[in-house]
Each structure stands twice: as C-alpha cells, then as structure tokens.
CHARMM internal coordinates of N, CA and C (Angstrom, degrees):
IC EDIT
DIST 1 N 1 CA 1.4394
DIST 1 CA 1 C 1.5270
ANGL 1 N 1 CA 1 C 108.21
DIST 1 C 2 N 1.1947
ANGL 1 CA 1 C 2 N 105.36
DIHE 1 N 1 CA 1 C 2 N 128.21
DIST 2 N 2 CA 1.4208
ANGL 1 C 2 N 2 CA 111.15
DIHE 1 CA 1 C 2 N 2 CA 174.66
DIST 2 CA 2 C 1.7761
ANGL 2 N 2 CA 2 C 124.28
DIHE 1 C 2 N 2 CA 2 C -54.58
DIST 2 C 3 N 1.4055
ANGL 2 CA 2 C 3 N 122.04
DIHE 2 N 2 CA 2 C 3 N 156.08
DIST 3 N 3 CA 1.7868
ANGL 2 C 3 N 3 CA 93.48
DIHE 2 CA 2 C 3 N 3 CA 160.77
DIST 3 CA 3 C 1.5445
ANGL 3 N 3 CA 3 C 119.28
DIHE 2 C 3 N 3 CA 3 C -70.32
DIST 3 C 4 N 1.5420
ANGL 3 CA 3 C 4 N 120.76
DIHE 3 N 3 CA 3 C 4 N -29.09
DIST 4 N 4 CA 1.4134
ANGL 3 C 4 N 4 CA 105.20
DIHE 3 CA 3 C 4 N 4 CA -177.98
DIST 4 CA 4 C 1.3372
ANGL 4 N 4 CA 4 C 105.75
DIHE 3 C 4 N 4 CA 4 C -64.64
DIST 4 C 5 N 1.6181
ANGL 4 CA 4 C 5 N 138.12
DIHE 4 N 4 CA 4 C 5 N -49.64
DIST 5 N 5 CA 1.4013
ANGL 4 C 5 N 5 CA 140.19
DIHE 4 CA 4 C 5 N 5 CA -171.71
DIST 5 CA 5 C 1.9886
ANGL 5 N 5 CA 5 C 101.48
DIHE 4 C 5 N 5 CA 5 C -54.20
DIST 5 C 6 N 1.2748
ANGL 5 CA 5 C 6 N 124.77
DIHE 5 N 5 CA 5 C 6 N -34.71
DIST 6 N 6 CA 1.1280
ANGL 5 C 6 N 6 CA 145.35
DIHE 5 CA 5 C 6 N 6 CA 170.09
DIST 6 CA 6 C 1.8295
ANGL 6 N 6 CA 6 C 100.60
DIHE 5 C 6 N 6 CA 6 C -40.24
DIST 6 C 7 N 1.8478
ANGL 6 CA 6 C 7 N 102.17
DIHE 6 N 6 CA 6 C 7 N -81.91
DIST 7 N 7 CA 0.8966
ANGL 6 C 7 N 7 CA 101.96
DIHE 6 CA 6 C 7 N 7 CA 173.43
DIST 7 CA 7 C 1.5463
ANGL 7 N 7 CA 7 C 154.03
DIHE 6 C 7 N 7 CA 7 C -75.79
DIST 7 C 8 N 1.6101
ANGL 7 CA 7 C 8 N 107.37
DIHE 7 N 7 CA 7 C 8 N 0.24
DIST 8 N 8 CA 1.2969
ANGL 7 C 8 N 8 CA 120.95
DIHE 7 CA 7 C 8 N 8 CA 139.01
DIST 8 CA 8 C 1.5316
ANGL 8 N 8 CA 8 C 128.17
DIHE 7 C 8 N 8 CA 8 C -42.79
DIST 8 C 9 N 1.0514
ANGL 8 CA 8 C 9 N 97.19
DIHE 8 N 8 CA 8 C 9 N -57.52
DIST 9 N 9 CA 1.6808
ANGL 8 C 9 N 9 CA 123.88
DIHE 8 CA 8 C 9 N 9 CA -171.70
DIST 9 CA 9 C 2.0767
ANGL 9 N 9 CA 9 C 92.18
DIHE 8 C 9 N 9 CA 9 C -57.39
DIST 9 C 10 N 0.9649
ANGL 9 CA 9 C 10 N 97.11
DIHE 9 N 9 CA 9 C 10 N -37.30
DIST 10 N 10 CA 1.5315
ANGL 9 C 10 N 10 CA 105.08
DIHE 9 CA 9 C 10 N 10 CA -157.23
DIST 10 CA 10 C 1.4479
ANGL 10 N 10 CA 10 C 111.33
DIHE 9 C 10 N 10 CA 10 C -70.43
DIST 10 C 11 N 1.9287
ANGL 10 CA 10 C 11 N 93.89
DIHE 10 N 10 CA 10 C 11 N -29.19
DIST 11 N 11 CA 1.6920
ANGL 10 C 11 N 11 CA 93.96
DIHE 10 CA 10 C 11 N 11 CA -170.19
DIST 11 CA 11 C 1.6426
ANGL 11 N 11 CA 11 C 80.57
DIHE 10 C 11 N 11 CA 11 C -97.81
DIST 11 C 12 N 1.1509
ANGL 11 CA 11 C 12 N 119.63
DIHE 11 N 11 CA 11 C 12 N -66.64
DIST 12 N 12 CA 1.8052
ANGL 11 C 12 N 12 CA 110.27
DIHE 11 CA 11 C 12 N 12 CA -166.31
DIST 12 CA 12 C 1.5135
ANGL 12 N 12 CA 12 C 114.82
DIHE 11 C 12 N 12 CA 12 C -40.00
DIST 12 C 13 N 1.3723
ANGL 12 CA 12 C 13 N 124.78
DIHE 12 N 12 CA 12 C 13 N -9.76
DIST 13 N 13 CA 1.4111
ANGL 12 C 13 N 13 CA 119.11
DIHE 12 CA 12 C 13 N 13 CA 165.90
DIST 13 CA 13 C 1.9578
ANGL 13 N 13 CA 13 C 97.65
DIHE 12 C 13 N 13 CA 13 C -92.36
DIST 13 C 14 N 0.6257
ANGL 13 CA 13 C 14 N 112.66
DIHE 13 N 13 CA 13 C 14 N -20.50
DIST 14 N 14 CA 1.9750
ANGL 13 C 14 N 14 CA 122.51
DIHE 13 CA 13 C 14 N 14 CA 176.44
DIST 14 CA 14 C 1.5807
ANGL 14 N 14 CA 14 C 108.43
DIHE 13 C 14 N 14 CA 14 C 75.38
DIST 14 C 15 N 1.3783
ANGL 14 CA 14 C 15 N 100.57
DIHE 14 N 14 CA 14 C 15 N 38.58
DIST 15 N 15 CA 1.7695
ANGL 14 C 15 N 15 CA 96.80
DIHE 14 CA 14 C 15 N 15 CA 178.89
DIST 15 CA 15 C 1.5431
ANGL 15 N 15 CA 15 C 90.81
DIHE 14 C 15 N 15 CA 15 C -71.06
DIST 15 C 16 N 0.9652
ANGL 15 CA 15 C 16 N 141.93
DIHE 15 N 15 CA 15 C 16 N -1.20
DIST 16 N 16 CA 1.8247
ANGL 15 C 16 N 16 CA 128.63
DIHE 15 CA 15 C 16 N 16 CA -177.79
DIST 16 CA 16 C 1.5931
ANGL 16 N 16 CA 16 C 94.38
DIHE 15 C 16 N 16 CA 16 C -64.72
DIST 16 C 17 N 0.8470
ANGL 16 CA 16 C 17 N 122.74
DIHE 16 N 16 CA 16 C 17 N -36.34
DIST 17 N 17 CA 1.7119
ANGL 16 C 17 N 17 CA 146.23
DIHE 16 CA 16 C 17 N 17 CA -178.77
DIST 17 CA 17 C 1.2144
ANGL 17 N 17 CA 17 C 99.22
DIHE 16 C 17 N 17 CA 17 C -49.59
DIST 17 C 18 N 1.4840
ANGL 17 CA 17 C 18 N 127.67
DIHE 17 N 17 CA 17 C 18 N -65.91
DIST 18 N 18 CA 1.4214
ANGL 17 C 18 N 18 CA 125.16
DIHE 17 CA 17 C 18 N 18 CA -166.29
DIST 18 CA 18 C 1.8816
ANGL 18 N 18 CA 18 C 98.97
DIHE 17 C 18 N 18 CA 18 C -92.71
DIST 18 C 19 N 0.7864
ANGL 18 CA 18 C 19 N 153.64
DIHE 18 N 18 CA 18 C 19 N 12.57
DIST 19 N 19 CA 1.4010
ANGL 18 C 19 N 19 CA 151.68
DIHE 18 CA 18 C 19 N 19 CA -152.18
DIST 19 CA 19 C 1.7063
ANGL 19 N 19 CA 19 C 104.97
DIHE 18 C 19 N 19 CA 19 C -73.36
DIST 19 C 20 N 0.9548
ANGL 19 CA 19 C 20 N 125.73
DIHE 19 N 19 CA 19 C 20 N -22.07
DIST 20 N 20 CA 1.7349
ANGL 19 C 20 N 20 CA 140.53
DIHE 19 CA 19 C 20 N 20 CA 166.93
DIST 20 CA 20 C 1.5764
ANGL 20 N 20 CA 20 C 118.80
DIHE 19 C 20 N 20 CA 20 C -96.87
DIST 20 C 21 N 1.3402
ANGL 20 CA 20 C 21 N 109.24
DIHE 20 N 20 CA 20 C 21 N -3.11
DIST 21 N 21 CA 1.6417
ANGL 20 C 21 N 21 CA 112.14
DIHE 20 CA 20 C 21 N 21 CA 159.88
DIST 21 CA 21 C 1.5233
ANGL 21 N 21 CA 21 C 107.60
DIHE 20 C 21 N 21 CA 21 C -67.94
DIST 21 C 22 N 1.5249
ANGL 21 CA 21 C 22 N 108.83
DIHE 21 N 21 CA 21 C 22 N 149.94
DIST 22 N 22 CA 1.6667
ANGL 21 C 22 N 22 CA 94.60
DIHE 21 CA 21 C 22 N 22 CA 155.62
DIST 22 CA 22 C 1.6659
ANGL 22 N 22 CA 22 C 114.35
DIHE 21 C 22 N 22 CA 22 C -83.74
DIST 22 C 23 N 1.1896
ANGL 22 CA 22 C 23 N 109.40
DIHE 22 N 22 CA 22 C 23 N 164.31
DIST 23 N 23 CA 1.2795
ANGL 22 C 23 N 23 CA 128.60
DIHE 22 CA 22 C 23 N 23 CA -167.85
DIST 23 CA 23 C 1.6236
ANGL 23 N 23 CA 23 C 114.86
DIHE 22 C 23 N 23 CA 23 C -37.10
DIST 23 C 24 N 1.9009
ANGL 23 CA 23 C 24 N 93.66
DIHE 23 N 23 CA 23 C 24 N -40.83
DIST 24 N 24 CA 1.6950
ANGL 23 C 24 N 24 CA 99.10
DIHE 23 CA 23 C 24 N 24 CA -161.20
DIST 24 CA 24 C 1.4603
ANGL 24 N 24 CA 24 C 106.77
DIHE 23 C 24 N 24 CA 24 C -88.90
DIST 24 C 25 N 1.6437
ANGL 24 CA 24 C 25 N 109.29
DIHE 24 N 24 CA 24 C 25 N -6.71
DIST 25 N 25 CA 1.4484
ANGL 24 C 25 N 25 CA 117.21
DIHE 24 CA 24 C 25 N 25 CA 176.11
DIST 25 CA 25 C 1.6293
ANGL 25 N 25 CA 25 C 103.19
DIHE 24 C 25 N 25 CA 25 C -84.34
DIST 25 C 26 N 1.4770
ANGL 25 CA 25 C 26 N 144.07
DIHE 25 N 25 CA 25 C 26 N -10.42
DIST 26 N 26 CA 1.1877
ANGL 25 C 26 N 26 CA 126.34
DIHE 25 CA 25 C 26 N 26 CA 152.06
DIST 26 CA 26 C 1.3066
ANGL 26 N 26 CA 26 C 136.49
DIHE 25 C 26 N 26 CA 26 C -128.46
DIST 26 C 27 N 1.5548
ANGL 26 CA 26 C 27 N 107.62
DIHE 26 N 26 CA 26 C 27 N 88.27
DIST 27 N 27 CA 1.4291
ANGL 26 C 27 N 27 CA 125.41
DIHE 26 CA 26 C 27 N 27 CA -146.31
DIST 27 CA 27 C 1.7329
ANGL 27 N 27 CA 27 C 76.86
DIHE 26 C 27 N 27 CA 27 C -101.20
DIST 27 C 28 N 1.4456
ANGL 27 CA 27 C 28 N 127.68
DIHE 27 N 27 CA 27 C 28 N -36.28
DIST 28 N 28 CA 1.5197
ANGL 27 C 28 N 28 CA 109.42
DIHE 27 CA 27 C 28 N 28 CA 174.28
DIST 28 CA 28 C 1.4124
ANGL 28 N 28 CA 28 C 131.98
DIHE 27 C 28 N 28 CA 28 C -66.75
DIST 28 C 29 N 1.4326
ANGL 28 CA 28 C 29 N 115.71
DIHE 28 N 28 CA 28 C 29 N -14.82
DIST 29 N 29 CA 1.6135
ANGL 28 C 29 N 29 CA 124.85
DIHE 28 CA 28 C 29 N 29 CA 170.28
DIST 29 CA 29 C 1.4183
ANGL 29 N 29 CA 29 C 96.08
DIHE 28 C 29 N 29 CA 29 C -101.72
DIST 29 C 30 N 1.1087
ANGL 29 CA 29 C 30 N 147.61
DIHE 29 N 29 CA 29 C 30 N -1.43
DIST 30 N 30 CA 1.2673
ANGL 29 C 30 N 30 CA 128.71
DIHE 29 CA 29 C 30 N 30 CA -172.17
DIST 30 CA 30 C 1.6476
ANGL 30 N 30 CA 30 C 96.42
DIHE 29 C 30 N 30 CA 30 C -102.52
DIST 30 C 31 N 1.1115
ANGL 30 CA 30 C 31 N 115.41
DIHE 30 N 30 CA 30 C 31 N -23.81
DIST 31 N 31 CA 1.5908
ANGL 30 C 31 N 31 CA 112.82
DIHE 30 CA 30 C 31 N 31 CA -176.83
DIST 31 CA 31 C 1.8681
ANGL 31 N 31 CA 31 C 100.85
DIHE 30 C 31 N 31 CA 31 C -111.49
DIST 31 C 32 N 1.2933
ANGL 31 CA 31 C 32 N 118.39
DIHE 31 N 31 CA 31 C 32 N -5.99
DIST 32 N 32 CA 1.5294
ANGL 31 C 32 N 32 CA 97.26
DIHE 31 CA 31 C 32 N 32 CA 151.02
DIST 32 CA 32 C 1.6641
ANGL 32 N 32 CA 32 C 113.82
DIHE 31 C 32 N 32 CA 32 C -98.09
DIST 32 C 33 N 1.4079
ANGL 32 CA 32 C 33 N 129.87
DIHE 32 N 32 CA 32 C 33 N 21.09
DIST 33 N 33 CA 1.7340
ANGL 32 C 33 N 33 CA 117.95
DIHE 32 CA 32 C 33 N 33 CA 170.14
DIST 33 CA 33 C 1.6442
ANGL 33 N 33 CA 33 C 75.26
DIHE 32 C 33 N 33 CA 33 C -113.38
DIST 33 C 34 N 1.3798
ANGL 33 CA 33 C 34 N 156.80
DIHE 33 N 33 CA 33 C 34 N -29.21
DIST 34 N 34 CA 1.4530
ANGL 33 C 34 N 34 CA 123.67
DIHE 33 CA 33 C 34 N 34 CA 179.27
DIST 34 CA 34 C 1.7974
ANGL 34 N 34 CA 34 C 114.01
DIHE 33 C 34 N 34 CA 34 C -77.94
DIST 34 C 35 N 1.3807
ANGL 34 CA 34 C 35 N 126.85
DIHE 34 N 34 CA 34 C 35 N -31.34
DIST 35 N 35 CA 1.0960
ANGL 34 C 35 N 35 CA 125.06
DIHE 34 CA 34 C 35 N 35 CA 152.32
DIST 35 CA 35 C 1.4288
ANGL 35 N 35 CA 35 C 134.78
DIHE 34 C 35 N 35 CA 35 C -44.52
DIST 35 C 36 N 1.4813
ANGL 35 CA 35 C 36 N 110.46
DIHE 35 N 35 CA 35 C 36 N -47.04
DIST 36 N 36 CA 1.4967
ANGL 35 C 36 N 36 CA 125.38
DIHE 35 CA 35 C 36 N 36 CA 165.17
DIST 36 CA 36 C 1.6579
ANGL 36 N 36 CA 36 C 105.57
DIHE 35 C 36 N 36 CA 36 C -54.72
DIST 36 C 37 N 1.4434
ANGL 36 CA 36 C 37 N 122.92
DIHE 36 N 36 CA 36 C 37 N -54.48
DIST 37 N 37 CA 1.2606
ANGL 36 C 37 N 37 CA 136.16
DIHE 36 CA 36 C 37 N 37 CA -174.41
DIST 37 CA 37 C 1.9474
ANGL 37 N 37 CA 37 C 102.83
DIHE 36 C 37 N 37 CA 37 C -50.76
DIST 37 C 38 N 1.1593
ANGL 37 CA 37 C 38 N 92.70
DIHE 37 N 37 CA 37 C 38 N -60.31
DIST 38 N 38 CA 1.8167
ANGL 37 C 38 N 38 CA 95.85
DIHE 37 CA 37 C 38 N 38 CA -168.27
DIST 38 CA 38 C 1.5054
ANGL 38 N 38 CA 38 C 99.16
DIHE 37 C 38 N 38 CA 38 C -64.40
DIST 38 C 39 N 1.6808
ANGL 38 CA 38 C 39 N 117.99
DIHE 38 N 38 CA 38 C 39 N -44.18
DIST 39 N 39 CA 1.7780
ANGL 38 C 39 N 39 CA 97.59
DIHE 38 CA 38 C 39 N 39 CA 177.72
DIST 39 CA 39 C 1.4415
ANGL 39 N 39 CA 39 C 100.53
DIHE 38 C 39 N 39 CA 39 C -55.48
DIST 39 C 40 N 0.9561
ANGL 39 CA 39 C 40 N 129.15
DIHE 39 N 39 CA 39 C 40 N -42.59
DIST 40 N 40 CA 1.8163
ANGL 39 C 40 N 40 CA 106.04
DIHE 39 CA 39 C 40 N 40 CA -161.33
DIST 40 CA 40 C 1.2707
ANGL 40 N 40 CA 40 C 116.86
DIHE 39 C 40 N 40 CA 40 C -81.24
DIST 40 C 41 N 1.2149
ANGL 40 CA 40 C 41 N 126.50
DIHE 40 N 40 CA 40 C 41 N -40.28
DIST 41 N 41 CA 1.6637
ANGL 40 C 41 N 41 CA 110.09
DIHE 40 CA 40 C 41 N 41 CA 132.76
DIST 41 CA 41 C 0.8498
ANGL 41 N 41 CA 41 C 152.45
DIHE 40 C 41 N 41 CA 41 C -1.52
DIST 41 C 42 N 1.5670
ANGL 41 CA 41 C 42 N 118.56
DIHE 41 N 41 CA 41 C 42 N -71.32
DIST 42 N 42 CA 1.5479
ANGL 41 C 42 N 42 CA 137.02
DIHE 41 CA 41 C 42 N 42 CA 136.78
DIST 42 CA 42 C 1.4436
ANGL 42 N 42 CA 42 C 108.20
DIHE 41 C 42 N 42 CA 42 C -25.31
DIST 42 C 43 N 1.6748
ANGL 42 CA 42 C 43 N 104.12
DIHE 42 N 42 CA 42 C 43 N -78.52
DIST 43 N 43 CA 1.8950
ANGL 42 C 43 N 43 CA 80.95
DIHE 42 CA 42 C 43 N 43 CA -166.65
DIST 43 CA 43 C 1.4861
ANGL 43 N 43 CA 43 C 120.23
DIHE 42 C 43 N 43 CA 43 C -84.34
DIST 43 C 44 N 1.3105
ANGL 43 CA 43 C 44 N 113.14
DIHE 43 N 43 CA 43 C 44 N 43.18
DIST 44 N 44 CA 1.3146
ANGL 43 C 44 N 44 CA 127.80
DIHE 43 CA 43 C 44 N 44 CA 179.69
DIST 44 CA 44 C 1.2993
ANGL 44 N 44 CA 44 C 102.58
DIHE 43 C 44 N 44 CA 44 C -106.39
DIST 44 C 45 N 1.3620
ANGL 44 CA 44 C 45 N 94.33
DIHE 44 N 44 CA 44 C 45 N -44.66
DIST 45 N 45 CA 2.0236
ANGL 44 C 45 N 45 CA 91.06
DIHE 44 CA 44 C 45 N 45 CA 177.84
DIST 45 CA 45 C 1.6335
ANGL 45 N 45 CA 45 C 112.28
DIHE 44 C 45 N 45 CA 45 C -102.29
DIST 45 C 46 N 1.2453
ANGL 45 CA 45 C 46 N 115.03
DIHE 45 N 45 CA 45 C 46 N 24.09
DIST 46 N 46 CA 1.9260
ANGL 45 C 46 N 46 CA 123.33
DIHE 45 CA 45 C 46 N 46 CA 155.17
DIST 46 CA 46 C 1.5476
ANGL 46 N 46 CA 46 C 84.23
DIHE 45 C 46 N 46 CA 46 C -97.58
DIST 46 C 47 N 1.1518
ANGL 46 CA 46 C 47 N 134.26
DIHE 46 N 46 CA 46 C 47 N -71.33
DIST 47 N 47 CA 1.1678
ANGL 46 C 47 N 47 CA 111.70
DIHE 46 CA 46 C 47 N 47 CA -152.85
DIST 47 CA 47 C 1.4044
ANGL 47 N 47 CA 47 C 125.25
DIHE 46 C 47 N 47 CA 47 C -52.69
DIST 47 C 48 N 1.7451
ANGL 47 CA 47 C 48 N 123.58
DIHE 47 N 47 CA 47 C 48 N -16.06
DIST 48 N 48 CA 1.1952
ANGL 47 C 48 N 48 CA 129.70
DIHE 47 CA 47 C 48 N 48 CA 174.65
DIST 48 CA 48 C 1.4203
ANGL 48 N 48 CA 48 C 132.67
DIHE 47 C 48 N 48 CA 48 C -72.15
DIST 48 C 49 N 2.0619
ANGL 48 CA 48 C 49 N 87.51
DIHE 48 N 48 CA 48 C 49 N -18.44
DIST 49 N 49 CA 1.1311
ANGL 48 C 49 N 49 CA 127.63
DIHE 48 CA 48 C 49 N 49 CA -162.37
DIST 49 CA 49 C 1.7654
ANGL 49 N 49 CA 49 C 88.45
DIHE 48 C 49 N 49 CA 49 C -77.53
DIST 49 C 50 N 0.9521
ANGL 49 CA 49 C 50 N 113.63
DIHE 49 N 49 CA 49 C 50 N -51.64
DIST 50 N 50 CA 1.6639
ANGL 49 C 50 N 50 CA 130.19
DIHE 49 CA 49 C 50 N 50 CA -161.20
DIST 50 CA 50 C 1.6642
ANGL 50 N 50 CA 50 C 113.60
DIHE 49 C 50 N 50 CA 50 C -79.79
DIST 50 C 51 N 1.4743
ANGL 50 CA 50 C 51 N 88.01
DIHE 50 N 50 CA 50 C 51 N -35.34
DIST 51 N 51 CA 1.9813
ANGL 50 C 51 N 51 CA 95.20
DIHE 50 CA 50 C 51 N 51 CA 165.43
DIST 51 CA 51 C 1.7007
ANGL 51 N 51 CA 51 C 120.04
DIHE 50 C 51 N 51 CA 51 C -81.61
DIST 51 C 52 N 1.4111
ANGL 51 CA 51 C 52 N 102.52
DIHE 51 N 51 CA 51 C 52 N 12.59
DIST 52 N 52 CA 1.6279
ANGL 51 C 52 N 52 CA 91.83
DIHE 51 CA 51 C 52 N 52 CA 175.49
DIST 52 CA 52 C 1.6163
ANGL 52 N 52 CA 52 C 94.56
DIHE 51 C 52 N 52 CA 52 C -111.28
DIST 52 C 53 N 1.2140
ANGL 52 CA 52 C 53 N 121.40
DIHE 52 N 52 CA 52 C 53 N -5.44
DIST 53 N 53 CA 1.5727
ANGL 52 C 53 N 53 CA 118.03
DIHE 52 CA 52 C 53 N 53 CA 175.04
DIST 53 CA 53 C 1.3416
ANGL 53 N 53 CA 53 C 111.07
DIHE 52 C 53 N 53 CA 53 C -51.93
DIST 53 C 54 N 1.2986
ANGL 53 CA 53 C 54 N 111.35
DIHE 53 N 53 CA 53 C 54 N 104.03
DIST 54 N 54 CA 1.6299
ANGL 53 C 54 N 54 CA 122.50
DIHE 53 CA 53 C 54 N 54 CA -179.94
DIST 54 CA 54 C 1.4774
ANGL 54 N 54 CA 54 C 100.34
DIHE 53 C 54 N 54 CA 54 C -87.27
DIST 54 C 55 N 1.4069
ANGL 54 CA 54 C 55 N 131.55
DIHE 54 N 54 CA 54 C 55 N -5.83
DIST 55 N 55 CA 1.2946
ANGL 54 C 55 N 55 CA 132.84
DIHE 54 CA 54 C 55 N 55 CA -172.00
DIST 55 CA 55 C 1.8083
ANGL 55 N 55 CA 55 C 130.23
DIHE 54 C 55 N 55 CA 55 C 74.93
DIST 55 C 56 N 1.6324
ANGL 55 CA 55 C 56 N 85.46
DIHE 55 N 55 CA 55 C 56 N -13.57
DIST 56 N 56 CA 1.6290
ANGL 55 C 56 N 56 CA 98.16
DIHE 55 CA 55 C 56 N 56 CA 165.86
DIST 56 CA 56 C 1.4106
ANGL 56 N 56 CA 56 C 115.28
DIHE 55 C 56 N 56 CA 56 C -35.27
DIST 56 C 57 N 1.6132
ANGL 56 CA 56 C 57 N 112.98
DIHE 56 N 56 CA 56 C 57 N 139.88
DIST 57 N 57 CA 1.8311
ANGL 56 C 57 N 57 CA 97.53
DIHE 56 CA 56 C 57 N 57 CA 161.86
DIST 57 CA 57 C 2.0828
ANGL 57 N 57 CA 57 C 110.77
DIHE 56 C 57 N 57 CA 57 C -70.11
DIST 57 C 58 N 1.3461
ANGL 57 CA 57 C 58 N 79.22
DIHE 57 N 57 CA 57 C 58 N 156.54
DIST 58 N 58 CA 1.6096
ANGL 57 C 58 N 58 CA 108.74
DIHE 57 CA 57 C 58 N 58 CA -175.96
DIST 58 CA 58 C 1.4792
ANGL 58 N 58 CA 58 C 90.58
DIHE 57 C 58 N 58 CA 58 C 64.67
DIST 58 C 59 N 0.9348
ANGL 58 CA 58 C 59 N 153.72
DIHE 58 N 58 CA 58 C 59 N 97.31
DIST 59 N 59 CA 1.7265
ANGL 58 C 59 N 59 CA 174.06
DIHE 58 CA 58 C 59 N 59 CA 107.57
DIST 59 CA 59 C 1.0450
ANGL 59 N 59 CA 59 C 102.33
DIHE 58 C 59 N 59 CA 59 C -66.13
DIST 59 C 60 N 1.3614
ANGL 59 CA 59 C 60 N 127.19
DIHE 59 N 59 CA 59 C 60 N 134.92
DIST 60 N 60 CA 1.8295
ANGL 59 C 60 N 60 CA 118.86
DIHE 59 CA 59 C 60 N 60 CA -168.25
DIST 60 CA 60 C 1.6596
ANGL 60 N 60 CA 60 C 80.71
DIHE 59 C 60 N 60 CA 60 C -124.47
DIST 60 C 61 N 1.3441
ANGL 60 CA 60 C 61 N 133.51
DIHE 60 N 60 CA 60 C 61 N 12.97
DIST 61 N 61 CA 1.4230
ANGL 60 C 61 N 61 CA 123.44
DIHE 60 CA 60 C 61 N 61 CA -172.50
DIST 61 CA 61 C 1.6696
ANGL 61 N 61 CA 61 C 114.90
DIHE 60 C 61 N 61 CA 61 C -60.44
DIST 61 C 62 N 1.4234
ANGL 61 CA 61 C 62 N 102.28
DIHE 61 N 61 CA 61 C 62 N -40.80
DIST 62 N 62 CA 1.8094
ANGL 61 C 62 N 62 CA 89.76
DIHE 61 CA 61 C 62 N 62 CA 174.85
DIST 62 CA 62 C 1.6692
ANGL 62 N 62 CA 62 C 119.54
DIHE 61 C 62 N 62 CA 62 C -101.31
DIST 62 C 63 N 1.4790
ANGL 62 CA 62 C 63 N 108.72
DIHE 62 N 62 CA 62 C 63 N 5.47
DIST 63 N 63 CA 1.5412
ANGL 62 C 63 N 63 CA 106.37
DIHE 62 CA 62 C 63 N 63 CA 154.52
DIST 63 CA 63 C 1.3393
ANGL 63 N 63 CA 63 C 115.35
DIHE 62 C 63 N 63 CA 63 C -75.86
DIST 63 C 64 N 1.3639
ANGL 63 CA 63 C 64 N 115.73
DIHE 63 N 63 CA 63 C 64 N -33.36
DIST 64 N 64 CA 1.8688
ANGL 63 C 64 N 64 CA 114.01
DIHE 63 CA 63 C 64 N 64 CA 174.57
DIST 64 CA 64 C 1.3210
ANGL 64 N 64 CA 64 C 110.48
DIHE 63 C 64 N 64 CA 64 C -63.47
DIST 64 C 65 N 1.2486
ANGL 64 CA 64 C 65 N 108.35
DIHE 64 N 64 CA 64 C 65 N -35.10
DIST 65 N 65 CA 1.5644
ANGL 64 C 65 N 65 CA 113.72
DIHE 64 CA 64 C 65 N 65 CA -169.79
DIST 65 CA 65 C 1.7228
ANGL 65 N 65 CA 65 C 112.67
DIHE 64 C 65 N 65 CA 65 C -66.53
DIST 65 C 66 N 1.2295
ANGL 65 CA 65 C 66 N 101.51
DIHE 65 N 65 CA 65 C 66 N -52.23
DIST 66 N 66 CA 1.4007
ANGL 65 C 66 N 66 CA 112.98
DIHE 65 CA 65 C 66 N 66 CA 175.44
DIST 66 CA 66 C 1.7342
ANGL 66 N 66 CA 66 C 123.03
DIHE 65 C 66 N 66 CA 66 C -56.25
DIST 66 C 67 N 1.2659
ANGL 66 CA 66 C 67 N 99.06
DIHE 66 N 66 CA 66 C 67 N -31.27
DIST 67 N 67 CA 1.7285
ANGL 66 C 67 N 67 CA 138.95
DIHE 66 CA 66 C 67 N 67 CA -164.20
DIST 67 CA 67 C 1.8139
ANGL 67 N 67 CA 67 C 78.82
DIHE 66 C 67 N 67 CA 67 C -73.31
DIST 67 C 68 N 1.0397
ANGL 67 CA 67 C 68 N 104.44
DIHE 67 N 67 CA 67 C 68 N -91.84
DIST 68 N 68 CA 1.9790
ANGL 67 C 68 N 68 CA 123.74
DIHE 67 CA 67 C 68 N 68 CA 175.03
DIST 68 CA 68 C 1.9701
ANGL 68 N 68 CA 68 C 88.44
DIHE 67 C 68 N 68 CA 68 C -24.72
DIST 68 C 69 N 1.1572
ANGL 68 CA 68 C 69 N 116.98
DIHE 68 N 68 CA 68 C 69 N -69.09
DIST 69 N 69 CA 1.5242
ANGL 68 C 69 N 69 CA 101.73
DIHE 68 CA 68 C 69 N 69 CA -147.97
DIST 69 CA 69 C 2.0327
ANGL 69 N 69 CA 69 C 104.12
DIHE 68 C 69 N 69 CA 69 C -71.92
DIST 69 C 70 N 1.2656
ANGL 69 CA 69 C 70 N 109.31
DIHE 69 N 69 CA 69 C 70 N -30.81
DIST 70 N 70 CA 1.2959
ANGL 69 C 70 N 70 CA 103.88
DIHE 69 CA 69 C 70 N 70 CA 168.26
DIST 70 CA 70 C 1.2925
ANGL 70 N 70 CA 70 C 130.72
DIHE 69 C 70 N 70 CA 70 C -62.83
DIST 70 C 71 N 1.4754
ANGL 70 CA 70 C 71 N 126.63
DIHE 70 N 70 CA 70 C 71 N -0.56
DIST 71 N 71 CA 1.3362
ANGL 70 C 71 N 71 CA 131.54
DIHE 70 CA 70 C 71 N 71 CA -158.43
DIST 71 CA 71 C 2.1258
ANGL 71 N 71 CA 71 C 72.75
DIHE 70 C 71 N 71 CA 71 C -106.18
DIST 71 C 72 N 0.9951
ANGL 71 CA 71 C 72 N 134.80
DIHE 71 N 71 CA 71 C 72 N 37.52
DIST 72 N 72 CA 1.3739
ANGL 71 C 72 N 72 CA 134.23
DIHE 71 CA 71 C 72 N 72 CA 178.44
DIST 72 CA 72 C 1.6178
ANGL 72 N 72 CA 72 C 89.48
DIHE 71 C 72 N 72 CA 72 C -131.33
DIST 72 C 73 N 1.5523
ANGL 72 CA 72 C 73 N 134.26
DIHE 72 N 72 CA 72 C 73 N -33.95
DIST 73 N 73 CA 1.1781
ANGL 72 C 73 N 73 CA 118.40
DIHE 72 CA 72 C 73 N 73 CA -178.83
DIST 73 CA 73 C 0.8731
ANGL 73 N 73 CA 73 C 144.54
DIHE 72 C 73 N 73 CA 73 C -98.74
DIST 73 C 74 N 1.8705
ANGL 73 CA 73 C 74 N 106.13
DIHE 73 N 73 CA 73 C 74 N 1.78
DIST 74 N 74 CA 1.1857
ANGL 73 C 74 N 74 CA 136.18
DIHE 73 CA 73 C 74 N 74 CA -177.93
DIST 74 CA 74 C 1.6938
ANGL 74 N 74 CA 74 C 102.85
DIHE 73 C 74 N 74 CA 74 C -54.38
END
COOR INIT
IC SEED 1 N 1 CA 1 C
IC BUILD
C-alpha cells in the first residue's frame, strides 16, 4: 500500500478525528483503518488475479480472484 492509498484510508476511516486520543484509547479506529487496509489489498490482488485471464480454457484467473475476495468473508 502506498502512503497516499495509506492516507486516504486514514481520513475515510476519520482517525484525523481521534489524532489527540492516546493510542490505547483508539483500539476501535485503529483496527477498522488496518481492516479497511487489508480489504483493499485483497481486491487489489483479485483484480490482478482477473487481469491475467487470457480466456484460455482451464484459466483459474477468476477462481483465484473470487478465492482472494472470499478470504474477506470468512
């Protein structure tokens, strides 16, 4: 993850909001911007998953892909 993708993530979760808490007072925004972080991750690497589909038969490109995004619904 990049720092700008970082710091997107950072304001759309609104930790700018808590930035004067101490650390151990926001263990609930601190573990929804690393959750937010790993989904986009995730569908960062299905989508890579999905751009190698050459369309050949047996291409496993959108079973990986799908494979990658369910490990979010577990």
């Amino acid at each position: 993850m990049t720092w700008d993708e970082y710091n997107l993530l950072f304001h759309k979760q609104q930790l700018n909001l808590v930035a004067f808490k101490r650390l151990m007072d926001c263990d609930e925004e601190v573990l929804r911007l690393v959750n937010s972080a790993i989904e986009a991750e995730r569908e960062a690497c299905a989508k890579v998953c999905e751009e190698t589909n050459d369309g050949t038969p047996y291409n496993l490109a959108e079973e990986c892909a799908r494979n990658i995004r369910a490990r979010g619904q577990a």
